[in-house]
Each structure stands twice: as structure tokens, then as C-alpha cells.
C-alpha positions in Angstrom: -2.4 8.6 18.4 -5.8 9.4 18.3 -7.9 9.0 15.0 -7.6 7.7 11.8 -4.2 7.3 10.0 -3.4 7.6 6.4 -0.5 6.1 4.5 0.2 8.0 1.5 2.6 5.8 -0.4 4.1 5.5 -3.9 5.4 2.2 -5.5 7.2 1.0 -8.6 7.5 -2.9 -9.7 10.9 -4.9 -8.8 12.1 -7.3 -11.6 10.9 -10.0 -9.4 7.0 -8.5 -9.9 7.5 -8.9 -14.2 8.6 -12.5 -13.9 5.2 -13.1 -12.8 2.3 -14.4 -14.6 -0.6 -12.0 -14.6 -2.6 -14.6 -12.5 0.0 -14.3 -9.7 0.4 -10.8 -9.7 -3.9 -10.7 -9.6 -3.5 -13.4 -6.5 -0.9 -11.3 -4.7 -2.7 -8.1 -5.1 -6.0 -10.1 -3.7 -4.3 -11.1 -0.7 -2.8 -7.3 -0.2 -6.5 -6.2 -0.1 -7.6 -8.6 1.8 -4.5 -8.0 4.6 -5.9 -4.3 4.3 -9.6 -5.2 4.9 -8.3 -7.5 7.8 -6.8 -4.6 9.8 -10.1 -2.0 8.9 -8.0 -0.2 6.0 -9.0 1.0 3.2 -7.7 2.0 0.1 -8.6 6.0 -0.1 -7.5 6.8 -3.6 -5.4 4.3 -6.0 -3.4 6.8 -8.9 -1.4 5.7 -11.9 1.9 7.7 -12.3 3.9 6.1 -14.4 3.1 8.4 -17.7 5.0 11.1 -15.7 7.7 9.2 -13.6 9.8 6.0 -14.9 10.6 5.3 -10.9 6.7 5.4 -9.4 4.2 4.2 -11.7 1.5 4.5 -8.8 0.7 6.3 -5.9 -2.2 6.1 -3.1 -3.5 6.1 0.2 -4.8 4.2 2.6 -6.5 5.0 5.5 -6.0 2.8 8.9 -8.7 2.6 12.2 -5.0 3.1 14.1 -1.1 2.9 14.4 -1.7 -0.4 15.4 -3.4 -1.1 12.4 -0.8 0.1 10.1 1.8 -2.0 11.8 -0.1 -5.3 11.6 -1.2 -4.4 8.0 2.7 -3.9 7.3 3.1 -7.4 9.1 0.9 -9.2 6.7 2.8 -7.3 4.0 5.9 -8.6 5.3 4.7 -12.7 4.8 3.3 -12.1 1.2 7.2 -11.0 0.7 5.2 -8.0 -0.9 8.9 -5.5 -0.7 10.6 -8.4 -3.0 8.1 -7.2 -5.3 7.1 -3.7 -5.2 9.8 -0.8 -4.7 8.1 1.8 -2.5 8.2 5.3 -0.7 6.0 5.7 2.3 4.5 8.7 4.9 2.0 8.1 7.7 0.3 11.1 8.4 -3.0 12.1 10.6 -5.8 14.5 9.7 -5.5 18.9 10.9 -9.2 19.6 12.5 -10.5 22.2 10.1 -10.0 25.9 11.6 
């Protein structure tokens, strides 16, 4: 797969993510960045949803140099234990050349 690949996701917080301190949900979401910025993501557009949807109370995407890069940034995500926390819905997709 040639060319840039985006992750359009959507994500809601796990009771594990509110029994948190604010500090530790700041230090997770640091290391998610930097685990992005590691593999050549980044973050595209960050949306808060959770005024219209009580299941996803945010949505983005991402954009990745590569497959590969999605699969080692979901990798990194998989050490910070980042799915016992966040609740999420996910769809890789590539750019359509303009006509």
C-alpha cells in the first residue's frame, strides 16, 4: 500500500480511564503522542463528540507515513494498555487521486 494512510477512529473512556487522576490520564495521553510521533503519525483533526453521542465523546484522525506504521503505532498502544482504557471504533483508509 502505497501512500499515506489515515485512521479515522472514535473513542469513549472505560471506567478504568475515570479512576484516574488527571495527572495520569495527561501522562498516558503524552506517551500516546509521542508513540504517534515515533512511527511519523500525526494527529490530522482531534473532535469532541460527546454533546451529541453518550457512547463516543471523540473522534479523529490520524495520518500514518505507512501500514507498517499503523501497525507499530497500534503495538506501542498495545504496552501503554491504552484499550483497558479507551473504548474505540476504528477504519484505515487511503486517499482517491482527485479526478
Amino acid at each position: 500500500m502505497a501512500g499515506p494512510v489515515y485512521k479515522w477512529w472514535r473513542a469513549g473512556a472505560k471506567e478504568a480511564w475515570y479512576q484516574l487522576s488527571k495527572e495520569e490520564q495527561d501522562a498516558i495521553f503524552a506517551k500516546v503522542d509521542e508513540a504517534r510521533q515515533s512511527v511519523g503519525g500525526k494527529m490530522v483533526v482531534y473532535c469532541s463528540s460527546g454533546w451529541d453521542s453518550e457512547k463516543w465523546s471523540y473522534w479523529g484522525v490520524e495520518e500514518f507515513p505507512s501500514i507498517e506504521a499503523v501497525q507499530e503505532y497500534a503495538r506501542r498502544l498495545e504496552e501503554l494498555n491504552w484499550l483497558r482504557y479507551i473504548e474505540s471504533d476504528i477504519m484505515l483508509v487511503t486517499a482517491v487521486p482527485a479526478a
